[in-house]
N, C-alpha and C positions, 0 to 999 in steps of 0.2 A: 396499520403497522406501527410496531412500537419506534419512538423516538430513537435515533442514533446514540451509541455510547459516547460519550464527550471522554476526549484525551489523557482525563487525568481521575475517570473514571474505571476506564480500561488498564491505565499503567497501575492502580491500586489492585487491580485482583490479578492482573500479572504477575505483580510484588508477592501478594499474598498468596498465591499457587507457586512462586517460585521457581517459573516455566521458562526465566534463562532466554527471555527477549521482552524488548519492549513494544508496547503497544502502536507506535509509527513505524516499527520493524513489521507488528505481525500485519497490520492492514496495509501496508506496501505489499507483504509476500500478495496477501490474497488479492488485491487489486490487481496486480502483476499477471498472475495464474488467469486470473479472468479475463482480461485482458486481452492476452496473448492467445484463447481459445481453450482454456483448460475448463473440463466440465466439474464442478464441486457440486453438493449436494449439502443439503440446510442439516442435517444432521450428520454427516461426516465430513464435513469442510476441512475440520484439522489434519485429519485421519487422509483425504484429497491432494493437502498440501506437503504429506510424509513429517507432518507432524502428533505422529502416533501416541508418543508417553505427552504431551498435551494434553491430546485428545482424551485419554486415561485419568489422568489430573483435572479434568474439565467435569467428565462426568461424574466423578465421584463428588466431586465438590460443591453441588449442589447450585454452580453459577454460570451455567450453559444457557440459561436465557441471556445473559449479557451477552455470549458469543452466536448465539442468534439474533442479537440484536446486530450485532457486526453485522453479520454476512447480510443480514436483510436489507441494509443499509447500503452495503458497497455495492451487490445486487443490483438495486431500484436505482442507487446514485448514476450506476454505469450505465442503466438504461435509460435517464430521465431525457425525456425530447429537450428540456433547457439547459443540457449540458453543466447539470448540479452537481456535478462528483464533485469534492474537494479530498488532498489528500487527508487525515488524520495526525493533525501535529497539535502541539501545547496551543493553550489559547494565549492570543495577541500581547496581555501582559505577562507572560514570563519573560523571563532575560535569555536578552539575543543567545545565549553559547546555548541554553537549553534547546530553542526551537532549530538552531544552527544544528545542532546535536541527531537532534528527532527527524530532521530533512536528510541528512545524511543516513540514517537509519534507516528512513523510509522508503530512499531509494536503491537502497544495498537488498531492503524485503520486495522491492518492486522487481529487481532483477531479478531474484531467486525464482522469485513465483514466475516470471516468463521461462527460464529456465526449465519449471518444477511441469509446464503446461504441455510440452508437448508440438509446442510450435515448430514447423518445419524452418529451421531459420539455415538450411545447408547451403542456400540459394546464396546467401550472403546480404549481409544489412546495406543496402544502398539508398540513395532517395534519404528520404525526412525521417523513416523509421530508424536509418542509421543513425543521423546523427542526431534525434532524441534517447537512444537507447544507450549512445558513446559518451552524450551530456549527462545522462543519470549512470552513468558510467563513472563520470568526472567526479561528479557533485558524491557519487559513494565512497569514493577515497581521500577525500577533501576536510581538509580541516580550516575551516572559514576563521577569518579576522575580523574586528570590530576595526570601523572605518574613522572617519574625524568628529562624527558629528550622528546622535542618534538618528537625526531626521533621514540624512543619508542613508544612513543602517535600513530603517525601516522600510524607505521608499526600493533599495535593493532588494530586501528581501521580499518585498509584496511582486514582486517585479520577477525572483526566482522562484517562488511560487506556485505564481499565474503558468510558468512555462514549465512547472513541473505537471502541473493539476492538465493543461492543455495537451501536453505532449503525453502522457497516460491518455488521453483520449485518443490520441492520433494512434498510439500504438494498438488502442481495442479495434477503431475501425481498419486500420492494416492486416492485425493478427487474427480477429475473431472469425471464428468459423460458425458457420451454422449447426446447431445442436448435433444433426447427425456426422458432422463431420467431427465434431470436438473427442477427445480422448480423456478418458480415466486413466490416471498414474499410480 
């Protein structure tokens, strides 16, 4: 399998197709979709996620292997036994507001995609599923501050993170369904 798209490889052909989201928006929606039990499929993933003029912009464009790169990645991530998923955010050295920025995106495209999936959620969110899904909830309407001191900043953020990156998992083993049971949208 080919290597994962890095963050600021992905936001450049975003930019360059012009497709009106960023790159920790689109791999939240799909992480989210998948997730929550939504079936996607390696050649209309976009098209899965009701991202159709994407999809149309993708293929013509001649950079659909980087968006198979995506999906293969978040795919294999979500299934890896050592629990490798990480969200898709800028790497370590950009400045705080960017990754602050990309976190909040991310989890605004995680929400869509459970939404977009087909989950039966009419039960009601109770238990740990609620209140991960009410925290990314939080965190998508949030406009984060810089604290007294980088070190703080940092060690907060690796710290919201870990509880983004874990609580996406917690939501896959809650929401996912076995293939036959999963639905096309």
């Amino acid at each position: 399998m080919d290597t994962a798209p890095a963050h600021d490889e992905l936001a450049r052909s975003l930019e360059r197709l012009r497709l009106g989201l960023g790159a920790s928006e689109l791999h939240g929606s799909l992480a989210g979709f998948l997730c929550a039990g939504g079936l996607a499929r390696p050649e209309s993933w976009l098209t899965d996620l009701a991202l159709d003029d994407a999809a149309e912009v993708v293929a013509d464009s001649g950079e659909g292997e980087l968006f198979l790169r995506l999906f293969e990645s978040v795919t294999g991530d979500l299934a890896d036994p050592d629990l490798g998923f990480e969200p898709l955010l800028p790497a370590d050295d950009a400045p705080m507001p960017e990754r602050t920025a990309a976190l909040v995106d991310w989890c605004r495209g995680f929400l869509g995609g459970v939404g977009l999936s087909g989950a039966d959620l009419s039960g009601g969110l109770e238990g740990d599923l609620g209140e991960v899904l009410g925290d990314f909830n939080r965190i998508a309407s949030s406009a984060f501050s810089e604290g007294d001191s980088p070190e703080d900043d940092e060690e907060a953020w690796a710290e919201v993170v870990e509880y983004v990156r874990v609580g996406a998992l917690l939501v896959r083993t809650e929401l996912a369904r076995a293939p036959g049971e999963a639905t096309r949208h």
